[in-house]
ROMI-221995 format. One line per 2 residues: number of its first residue (from 1); for each residue x, y, z of C-alpha. Coordinates in steps of 0.5 Angstrom, whole numbers, plus 2048, in hexadecimal, padded with zeros to 3 digits. Each point is the difference from the previous one (the first is absolute). Example, Ala and Ser with C-alpha at 12.3 -4.5 7.8 and 13.67 -1.06 7.14 Angstrom:
! ROMI-221995
1	819:7F7:810  802:807:7FE
END
This chain:
! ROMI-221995
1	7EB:805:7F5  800:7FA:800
3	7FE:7FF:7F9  805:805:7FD
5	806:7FA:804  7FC:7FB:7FC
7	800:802:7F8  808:802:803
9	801:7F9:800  7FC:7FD:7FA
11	804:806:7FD  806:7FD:802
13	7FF:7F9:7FE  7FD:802:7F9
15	807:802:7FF  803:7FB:802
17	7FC:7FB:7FB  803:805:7FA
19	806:800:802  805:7FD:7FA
21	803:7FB:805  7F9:7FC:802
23	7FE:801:7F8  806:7FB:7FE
25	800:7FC:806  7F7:7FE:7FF
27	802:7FF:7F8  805:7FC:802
29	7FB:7FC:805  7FB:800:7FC
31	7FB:804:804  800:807:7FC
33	7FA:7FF:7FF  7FD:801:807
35	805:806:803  7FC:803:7F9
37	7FA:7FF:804  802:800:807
39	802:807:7FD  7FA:802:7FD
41	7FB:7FE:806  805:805:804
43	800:806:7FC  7F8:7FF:800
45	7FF:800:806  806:805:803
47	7FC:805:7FB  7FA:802:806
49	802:804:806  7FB:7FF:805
51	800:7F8:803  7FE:7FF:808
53	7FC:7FA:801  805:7FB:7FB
55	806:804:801  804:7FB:805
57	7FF:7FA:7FB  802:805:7FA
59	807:801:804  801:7F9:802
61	800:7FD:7FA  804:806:7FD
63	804:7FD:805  800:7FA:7FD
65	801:801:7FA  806:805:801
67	803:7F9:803  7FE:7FC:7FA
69	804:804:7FC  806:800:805
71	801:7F9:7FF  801:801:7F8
73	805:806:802  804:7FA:805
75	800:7FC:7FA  803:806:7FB
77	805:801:806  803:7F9:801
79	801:7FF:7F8  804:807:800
81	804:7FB:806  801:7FB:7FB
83	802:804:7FB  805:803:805
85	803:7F8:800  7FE:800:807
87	7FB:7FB:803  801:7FD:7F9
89	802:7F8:802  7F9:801:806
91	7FB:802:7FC  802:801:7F8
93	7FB:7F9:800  7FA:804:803
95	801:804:7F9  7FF:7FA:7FB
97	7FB:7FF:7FB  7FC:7FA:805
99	800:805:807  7FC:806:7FD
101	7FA:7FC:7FE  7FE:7FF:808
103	802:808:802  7FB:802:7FA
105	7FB:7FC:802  801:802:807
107	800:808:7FF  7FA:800:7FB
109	7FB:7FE:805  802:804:805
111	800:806:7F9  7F8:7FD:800
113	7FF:800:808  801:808:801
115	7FE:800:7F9  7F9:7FE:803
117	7FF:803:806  802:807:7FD
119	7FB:7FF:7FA  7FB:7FE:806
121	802:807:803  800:804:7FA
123	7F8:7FC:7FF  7FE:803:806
125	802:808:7FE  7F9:800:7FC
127	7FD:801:807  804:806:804
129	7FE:805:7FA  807:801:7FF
131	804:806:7FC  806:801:7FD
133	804:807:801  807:802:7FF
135	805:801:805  803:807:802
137	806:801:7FC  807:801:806
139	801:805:803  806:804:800
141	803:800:808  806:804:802
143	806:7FF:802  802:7FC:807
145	802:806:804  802:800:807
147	800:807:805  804:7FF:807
149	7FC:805:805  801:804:806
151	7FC:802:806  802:807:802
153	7FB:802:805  7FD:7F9:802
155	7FE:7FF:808  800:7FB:803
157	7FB:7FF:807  806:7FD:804
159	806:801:806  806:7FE:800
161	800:801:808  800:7FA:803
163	7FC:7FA:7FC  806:7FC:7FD
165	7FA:7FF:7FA  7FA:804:7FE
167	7FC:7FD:7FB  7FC:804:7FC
169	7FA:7FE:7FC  7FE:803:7F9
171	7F9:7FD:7FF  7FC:801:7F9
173	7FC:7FC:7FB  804:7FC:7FA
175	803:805:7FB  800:806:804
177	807:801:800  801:7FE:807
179	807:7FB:7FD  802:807:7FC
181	800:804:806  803:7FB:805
183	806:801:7FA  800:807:800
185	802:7FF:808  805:7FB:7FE
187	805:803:7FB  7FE:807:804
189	808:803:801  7FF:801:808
191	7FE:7F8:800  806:7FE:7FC
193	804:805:804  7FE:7FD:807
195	7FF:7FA:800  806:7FA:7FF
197	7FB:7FB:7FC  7FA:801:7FD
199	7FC:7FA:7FE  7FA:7FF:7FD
201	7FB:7FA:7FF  7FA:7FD:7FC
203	7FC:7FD:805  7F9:7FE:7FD
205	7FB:7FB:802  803:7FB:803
207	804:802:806  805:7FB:800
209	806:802:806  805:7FD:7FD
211	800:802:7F9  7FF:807:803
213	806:7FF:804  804:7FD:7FA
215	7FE:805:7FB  802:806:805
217	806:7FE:800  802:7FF:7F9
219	7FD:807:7FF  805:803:805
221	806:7FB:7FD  7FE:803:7F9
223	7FD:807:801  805:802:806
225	806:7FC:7FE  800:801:7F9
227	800:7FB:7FA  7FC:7FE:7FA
229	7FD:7FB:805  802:7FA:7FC
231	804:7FB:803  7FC:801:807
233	800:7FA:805  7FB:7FB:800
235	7FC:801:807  7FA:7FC:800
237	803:7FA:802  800:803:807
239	7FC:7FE:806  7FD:805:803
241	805:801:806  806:801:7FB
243	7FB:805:7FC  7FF:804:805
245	808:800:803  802:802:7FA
247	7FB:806:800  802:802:806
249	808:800:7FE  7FD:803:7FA
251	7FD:807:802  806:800:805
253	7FF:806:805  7FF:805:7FA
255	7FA:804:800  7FB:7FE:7FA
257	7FB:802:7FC  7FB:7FB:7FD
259	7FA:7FF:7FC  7FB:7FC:801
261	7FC:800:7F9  7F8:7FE:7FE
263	800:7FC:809  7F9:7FD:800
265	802:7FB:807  7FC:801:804
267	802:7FB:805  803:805:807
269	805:7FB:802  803:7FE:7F9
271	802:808:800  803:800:808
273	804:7F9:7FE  803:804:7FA
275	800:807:803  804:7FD:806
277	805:7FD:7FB  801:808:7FD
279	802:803:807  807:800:800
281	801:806:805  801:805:7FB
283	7FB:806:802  7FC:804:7FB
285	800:7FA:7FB  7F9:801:7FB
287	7FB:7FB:7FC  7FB:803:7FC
289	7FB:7FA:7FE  7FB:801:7FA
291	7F9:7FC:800  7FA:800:7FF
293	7FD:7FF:806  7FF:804:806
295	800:7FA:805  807:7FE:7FE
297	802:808:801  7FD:7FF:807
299	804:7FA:801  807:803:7FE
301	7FF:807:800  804:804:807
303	7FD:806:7FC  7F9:802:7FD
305	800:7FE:7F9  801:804:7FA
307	7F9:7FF:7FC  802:801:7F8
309	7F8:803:7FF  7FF:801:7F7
311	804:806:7FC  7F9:802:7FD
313	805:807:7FD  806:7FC:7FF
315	7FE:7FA:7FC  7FF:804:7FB
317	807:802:800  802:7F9:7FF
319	7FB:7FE:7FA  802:806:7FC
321	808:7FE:802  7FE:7F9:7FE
323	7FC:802:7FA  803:806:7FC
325	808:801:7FF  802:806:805
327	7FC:806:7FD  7FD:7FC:7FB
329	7F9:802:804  800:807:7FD
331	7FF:7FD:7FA  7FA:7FC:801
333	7FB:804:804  7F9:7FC:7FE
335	804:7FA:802  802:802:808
337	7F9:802:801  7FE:7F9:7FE
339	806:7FE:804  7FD:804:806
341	7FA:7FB:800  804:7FA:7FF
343	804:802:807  7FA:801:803
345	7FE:7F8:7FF  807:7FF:804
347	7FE:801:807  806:805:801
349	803:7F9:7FF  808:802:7FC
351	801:7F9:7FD  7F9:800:7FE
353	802:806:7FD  806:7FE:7FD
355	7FE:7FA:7FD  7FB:804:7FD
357	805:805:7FD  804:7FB:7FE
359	7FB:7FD:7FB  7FE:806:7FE
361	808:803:7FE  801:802:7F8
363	7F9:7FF:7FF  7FD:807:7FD
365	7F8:7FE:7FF  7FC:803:803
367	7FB:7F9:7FF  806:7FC:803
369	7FF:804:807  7F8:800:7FF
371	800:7F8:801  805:801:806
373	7FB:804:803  7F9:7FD:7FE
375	803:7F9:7FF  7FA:7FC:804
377	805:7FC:805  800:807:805
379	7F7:7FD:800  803:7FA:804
381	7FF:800:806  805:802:805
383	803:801:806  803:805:805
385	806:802:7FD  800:7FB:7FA
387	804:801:7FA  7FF:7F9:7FD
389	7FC:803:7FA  806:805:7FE
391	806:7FB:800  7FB:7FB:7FD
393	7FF:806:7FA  806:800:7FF
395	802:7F8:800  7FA:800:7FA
397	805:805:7FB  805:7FB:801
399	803:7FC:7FA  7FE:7F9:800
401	808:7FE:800  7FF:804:807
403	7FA:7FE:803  803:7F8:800
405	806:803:804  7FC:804:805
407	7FC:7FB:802  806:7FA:800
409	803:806:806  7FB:7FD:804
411	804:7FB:803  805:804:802
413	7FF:802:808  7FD:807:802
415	806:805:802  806:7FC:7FD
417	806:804:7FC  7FF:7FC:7F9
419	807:7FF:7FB  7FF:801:7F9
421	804:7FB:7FE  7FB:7FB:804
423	7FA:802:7FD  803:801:7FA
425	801:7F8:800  7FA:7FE:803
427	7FB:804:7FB  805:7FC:7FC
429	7FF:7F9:802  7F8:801:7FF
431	801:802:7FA  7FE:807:801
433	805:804:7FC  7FE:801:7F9
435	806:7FF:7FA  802:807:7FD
437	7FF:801:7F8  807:803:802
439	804:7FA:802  800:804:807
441	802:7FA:806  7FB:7FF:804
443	804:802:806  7FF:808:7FE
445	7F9:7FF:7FE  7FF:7FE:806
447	804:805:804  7FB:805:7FB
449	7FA:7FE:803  802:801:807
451	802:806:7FE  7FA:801:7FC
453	7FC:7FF:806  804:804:805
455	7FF:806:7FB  7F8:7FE:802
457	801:800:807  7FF:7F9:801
459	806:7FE:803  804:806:804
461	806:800:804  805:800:7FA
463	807:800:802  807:7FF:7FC
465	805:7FA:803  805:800:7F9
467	7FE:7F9:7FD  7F9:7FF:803
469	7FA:805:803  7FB:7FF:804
471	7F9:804:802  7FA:7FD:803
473	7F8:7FF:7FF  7FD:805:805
475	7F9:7FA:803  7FB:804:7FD
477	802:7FF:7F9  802:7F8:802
479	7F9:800:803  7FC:800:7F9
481	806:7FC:7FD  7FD:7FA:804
483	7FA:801:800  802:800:7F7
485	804:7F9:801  7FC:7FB:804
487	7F8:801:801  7FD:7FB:805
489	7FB:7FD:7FB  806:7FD:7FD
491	805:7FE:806  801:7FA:7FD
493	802:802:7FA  806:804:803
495	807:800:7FC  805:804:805
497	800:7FF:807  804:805:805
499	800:7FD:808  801:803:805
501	807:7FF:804  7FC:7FD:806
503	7FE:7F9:7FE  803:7FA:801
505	802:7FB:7FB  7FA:7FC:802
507	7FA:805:7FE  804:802:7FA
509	7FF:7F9:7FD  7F9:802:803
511	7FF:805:7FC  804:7FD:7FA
513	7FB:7FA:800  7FA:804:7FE
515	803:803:7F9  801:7FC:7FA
517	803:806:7FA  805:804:804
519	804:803:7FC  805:805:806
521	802:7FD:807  802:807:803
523	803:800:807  801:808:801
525	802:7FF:807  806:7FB:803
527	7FB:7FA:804  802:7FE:807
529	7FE:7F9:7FE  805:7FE:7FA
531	7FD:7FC:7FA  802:7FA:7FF
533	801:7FA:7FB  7F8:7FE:802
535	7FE:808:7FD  805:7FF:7F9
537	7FC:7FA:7FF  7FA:802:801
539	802:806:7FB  804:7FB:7FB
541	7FA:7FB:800  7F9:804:800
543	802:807:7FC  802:7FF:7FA
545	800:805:7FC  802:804:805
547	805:806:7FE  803:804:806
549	802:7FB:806  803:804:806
551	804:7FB:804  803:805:804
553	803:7FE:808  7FF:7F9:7FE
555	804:7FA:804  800:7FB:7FB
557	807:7FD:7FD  7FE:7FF:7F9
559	7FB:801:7FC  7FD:7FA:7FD
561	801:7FD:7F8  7F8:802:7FF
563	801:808:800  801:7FD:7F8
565	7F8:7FF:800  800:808:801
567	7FF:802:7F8  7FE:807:802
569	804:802:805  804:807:800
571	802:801:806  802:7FC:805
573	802:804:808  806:7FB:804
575	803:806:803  801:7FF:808
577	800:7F8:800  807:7FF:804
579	7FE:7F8:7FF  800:800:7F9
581	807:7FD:7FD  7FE:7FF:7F8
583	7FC:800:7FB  7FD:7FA:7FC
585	802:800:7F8  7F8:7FF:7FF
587	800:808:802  803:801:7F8
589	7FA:7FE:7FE  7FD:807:802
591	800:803:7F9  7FB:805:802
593	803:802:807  802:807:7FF
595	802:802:807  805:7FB:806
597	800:803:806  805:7FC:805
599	804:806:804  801:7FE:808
601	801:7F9:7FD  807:7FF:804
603	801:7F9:800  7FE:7FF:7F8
605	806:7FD:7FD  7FF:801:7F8
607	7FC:7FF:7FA  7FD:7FB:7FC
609	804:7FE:7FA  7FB:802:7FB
611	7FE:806:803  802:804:7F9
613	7F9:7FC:7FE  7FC:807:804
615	800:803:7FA  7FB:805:802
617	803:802:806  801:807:801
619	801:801:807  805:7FD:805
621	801:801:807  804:7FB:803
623	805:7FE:807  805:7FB:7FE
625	805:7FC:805  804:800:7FA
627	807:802:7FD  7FF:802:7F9
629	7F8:801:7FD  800:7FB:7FA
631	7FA:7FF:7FC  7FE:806:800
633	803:802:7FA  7FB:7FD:7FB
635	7FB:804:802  7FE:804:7FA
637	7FA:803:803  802:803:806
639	7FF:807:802  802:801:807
641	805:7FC:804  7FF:801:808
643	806:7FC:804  800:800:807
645	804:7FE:806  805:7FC:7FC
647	804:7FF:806  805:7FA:7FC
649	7FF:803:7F8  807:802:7FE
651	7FF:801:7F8  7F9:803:7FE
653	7FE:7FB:7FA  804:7FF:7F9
655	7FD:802:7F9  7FC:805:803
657	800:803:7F9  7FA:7FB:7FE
659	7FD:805:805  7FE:804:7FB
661	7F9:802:802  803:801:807
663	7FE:808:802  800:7FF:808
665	805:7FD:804  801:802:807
667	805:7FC:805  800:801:807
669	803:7FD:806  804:7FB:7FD
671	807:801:804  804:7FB:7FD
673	7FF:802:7F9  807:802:7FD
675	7FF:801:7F9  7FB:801:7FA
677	800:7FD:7FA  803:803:7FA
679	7FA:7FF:7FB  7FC:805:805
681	802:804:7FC  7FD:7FE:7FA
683	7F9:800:803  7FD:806:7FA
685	7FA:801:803  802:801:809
687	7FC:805:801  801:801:807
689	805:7FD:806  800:800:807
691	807:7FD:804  7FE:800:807
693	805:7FC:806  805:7FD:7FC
695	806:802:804  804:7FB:7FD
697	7FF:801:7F8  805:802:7FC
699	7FF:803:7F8  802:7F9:7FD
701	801:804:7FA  808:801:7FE
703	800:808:801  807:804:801
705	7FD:803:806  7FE:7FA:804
707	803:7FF:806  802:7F8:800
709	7FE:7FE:808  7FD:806:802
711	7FA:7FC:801  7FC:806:7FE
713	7FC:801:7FA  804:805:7FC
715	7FD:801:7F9  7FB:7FE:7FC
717	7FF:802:7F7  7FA:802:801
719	802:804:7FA  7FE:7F9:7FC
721	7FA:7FF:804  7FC:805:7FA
723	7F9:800:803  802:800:807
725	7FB:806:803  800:7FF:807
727	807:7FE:805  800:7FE:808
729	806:7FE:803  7FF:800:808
731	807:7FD:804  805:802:7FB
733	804:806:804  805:800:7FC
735	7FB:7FF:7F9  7FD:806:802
737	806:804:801  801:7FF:7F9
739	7FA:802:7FD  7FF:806:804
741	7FD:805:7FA  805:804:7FC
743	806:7FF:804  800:7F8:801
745	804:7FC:7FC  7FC:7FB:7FD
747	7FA:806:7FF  800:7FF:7F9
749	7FF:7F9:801  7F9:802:802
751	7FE:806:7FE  7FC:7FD:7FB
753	7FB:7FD:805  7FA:805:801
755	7FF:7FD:807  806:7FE:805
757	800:7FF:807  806:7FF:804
759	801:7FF:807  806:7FE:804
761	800:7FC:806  800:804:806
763	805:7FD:803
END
């Protein structure tokens, strides 16, 4: 696995050097020369597909020469700056016939170091007996589905006499199915019927009580009240006793169904201290928990455990499902029997079936399923139950642009409910999501391959929240994407880190010491620490060609002039930092940055004067204490524009019709807002918009049928917006009205959006 993720690196960097922007920029350095050769010595190498011993000094340096070449692209970046006439009086100097000489000179030896040690590498090939052979071509994957399942006639081992709450176990080996059958429980039409709340939380390895505490809360605030679950309040700052009274006023006295999903604690006192917060004296309440481990249904459990045993018989259902369109099998009939071999080897295990199926979808030859059948990884050793080699078969028929994303997921937490646009923006940022031919933006690539792997069933979970979607990567797949990122032998060669919530800011800057060549800082959970100015210096001072920095829940108040030392930057996270109040001008330096996160920043005042300089910015979610969004209007790159919590903005921005790369635009909880900008409508690209929370807005656009002083939005042209495909508006009673299908009177306004969702304030 882990030589596929190589050659996807070198594959990418080889890219990279023939693009038309790096030919201009090395002629016009003078180093042409040695990017031929670097390029040569490149394609040499990444034409052998078996490396083990040298494999980690032949991706480092990869590493390091992708960073090379990113230091050209600054430099194409920053003239394309001047040419604009901004930071012409700054840095039209650095341009001049007596500057070029020292950075030529500079990046020609450090051309010739990588050179080296790659000709060095590529010396010691001769050794490993190495072949060259050529990559599968890609699969066909089928469309993302999604099917929403009843239990009819399912039992459950429990009473509702006098326990105020049974808890019953589903206890089976990873990938059996024990999640599914907890969701079949859950959607049941008596479960929905009986109970007042149903709740359901990921639990996984780390039993933290707090979080577990706080996430079933927002699941009630979500599933049981409704919503988009955009906009939810910010409980992690709780202390322990705030969280566990806001709990308790949360599940009030009604009766509830919870979910426990993938529990491994097996700490008997942690699971009292939370099942004595969950009795809130309603009797009958239920908690089914799913786990691996049958010390842990000994714990939790007030019945006997559910033991999932392996569906030998109806696995082969799923891989047929999975494999074929629906009677399609009839057609295939040498195929199925082979099939019938191939399930055999799953150990009745349906994921391990599933993902098998999976690869196999569209493919008629007969030699395609023989070498899933007597492929040599079932002869590895294995234990009881283990289904690795399956999920491993698969993982090899990826396509290389694929190999490098599944693996970089490893740094995503086990369990947790993964956005697109997030993964979208960090596969980016590592430079992972390679240009279409087709001109295709980089943002529906990248939501084409995480739909490409769902089809693969490497990810699950799919569900559809308008303007974005979410899924899951169930652990068993995250387990060998981990073991395909990172390899003991090369620890200190690491590129992206993901900690765990737990530390403290002290072993953080422990951990930070020991690298020298991180590339992604990704805190995937809020630290109960705070990280503060000593971790941004560390960061600033040691990584620099560091490319996605999470600064999340922070608590300094600005970010040093230094952060312009990070050249490679992408994507720079300041959500939730109540201190921070601005951003230093140096920021626009950040040509590459990509991505700006400062959503939850309520005390951030304004932006920096040349922020128009991020001239590669596509994502932007931003809290202001301003009145009127300014100098955002320059930036021609944007895609999406999130803006939250606005308490004190009056007036969205002015010029949003420079905008005109802009396809998402959500506004939510910005309850002073009173008018959007009368260019809004000029955006030709709006694809989709989502309104959430604004009582105060009005139009702003003079249309006969708005209400001066209503207070209310009455009516939007939407019919100039041509592209708008998806439409949210929640808290727009009189809107709402309006726009009722068919007999609304601004219905012909909106009847061109395919998607639309329209909600009105239950007051």
């Amino acid at each position: 696995m882990a030589e596929s993720f190589l050659f996807s690196i070198a594959d990418n960097v080889v890219g990279k050097i023939g693009s038309v922007t790096l030919q201009e920029i090395g002629l016009a350095w003078g180093v042409k020369t040695e990017l031929k050769k670097l390029e040569a010595t490149l394609t040499t190498i990444k034409s052998d597909r078996q490396l083990r011993d040298w494999l980690g000094k032949l991706k480092h340096v990869c590493y390091d020469v992708e960073d090379v070449l990113d230091e050209f692209q600054y430099q194409a970046l920053q003239r394309q700056v001047v040419s604009h006439g901004s930071l012409k009086t700054k840095v039209l100097g650095f341009f001049s016939s007596s500057n070029p000489l020292p950075f030529s000179l500079k990046m020609g030896h450090r051309i010739k170091e990588v050179r080296e040690r790659l000709d060095g590498i590529a010396a010691d090939r001769a050794q490993f007996n190495l072949q060259t052979c050529m990559e599968r071509a890609p699969l066909v994957y089928r469309e993302t589905t999604h099917s929403f399942v009843h239990a009819s006639d399912l039992l459950m081992n429990s009473s509702d006499d006098d326990e105020s709450i049974s808890v019953i176990p589903i206890v089976g080996l990873g990938g059996l199915g024990k999640t599914t059958l907890a969701k079949l429980v859950y959607n049941d039409q008596w479960v929905v019927g009986h109970f007042k709340k149903r709740i359901w939380v990921c639990v996984s390895n780390d039993f933290d009580m707090k979080k577990v505490i706080i996430d079933i809360i927002n699941s009630i605030n979500t599933t049981v009240e409704g919503g988009s679950g955009l906009g939810l309040p910010n409980h992690n700052d709780l202390n322990m006793e705030q969280s566990q009274t806001l709990l308790r006023r949360t599940l009030g006295n009604e009766s509830f169904f919870l979910v426990l999903d993938d529990m491994w604690n097996e700490d008997r006192q942690k699971w009292i201290e939370l099942e004595t917060l969950l009795k809130n004296g309603a009797k009958g309440n239920k908690i089914v928990v799913t786990t691996r481990g049958h010390s842990v249904a000994s714990i939790m459990g007030t019945v006997p455990a559910y033991i999932l045993e392996g569906l030998p018989m109806s696995i082969v259902i799923v891989f047929l499902k999975w494999a074929f369109n629906e009677g399609q099998e009839k057609q295939h009939p040498n195929l199925v029997k082979i099939g019938d071999d191939i399930v055999k080897k799953c150990n009745g295990v349906p994921l391990a079936a599933r993902t098998l199926g999976s690869l196999l979808f569209s493919k008629f030859e007969q030699r395609d399923w023989l070498y899933v059948r007597d492929n040599d990884i079932w002869k590895l050793e294995q234990k009881e139950g283990d289904i690795l080699p399956a999920l491993r078969l698969s993982y090899e028929q990826l396509p290389s642009y694929l190999k490098c994303c599944f693996a970089s997921c490893s740094i995503l937490p086990k369990g947790r409910v993964v956005y697109n646009d997030d993964l979208v923006c960090m596969w980016s940022a590592q430079g992972l999501i390679e240009p279409s031919k087709k001109k295709q933006q980089l943002d529906d690539i990248g939501n084409r391959y995480i739909k490409e792997m769902l089809s693969r069933s490497f990810f699950q979970d799919f569900e559809d929240h308008h303007l974005y979607f979410t899924f899951k990567m169930h652990d068993l797949i995250h387990d060998p994407a981990v073991i395909d990122c990172v390899s003991p032998t090369i620890f200190r060669m690491v590129r992206h880190v993901s900690f765990s919530y737990d530390l403290d800011e002290k072993e953080i800057l422990r951990v930070v010491g020991e690298f020298n060549d991180i590339c992604t800082i990704y805190f995937p959970f809020k630290l109960k620490t705070s990280r503060g100015e000593p971790f941004l210096k560390a960061c600033i001072s040691k990584f620099k060609c560091i490319k996605t920095l999470d600064l999340s829940g922070s608590n300094f108040d600005t970010l040093p002039n230094s952060i312009s030392n990070l050249k490679h930057l992408r994507l720079l996270n300041l959500m939730w930092n109540k201190k921070i109040k601005k951003l230093p001008n140096s920021v626009c330096k950040l040509f590459h940055l990509q991505t700006l996160l400062f959503q939850g920043c309520e005390g951030f005042e304004n932006l920096p004067k040349e922020f128009g300089n991020l001239i590669n910015l596509r994502h932007l979610w931003i809290t202001t204490k301003q009145r009127a969004l300014t100098r955002i209007g320059c930036l021609e790159s944007l895609r999406l524009l999130r803006i939250f919590k606005c308490q004190n903005l009056e007036f969205l921005l002015q010029g949003m019709q420079s905008l005109t790369a802009l396809r998402s635009l959500l506004i939510c909880d910005c309850r002073s807002l009173e008018s959007l900008e009368h260019s809004m409508k000029q955006l030709p690209l709006l694809e989709q918009l989502m309104i959430i929370d604004c009582e105060r807005l009005n139009s702003g656009w003079k249309w006969e049928d708005h209400v001066p002083g209503s207070g209310i939005m009455k009516a939007l042209p939407m019919c100039n917006l041509i592209s708008l495909d998806k439409l949210v508006i929640e808290e727009c009673p009189q809107l709402t009205e309006r726009c009722k299908k068919t007999t609304g009177e601004d219905w012909h306004k909106i009847s061109h959006v395919s998607r639309y969702i329209l909600m009105a304030s239950e007051n």
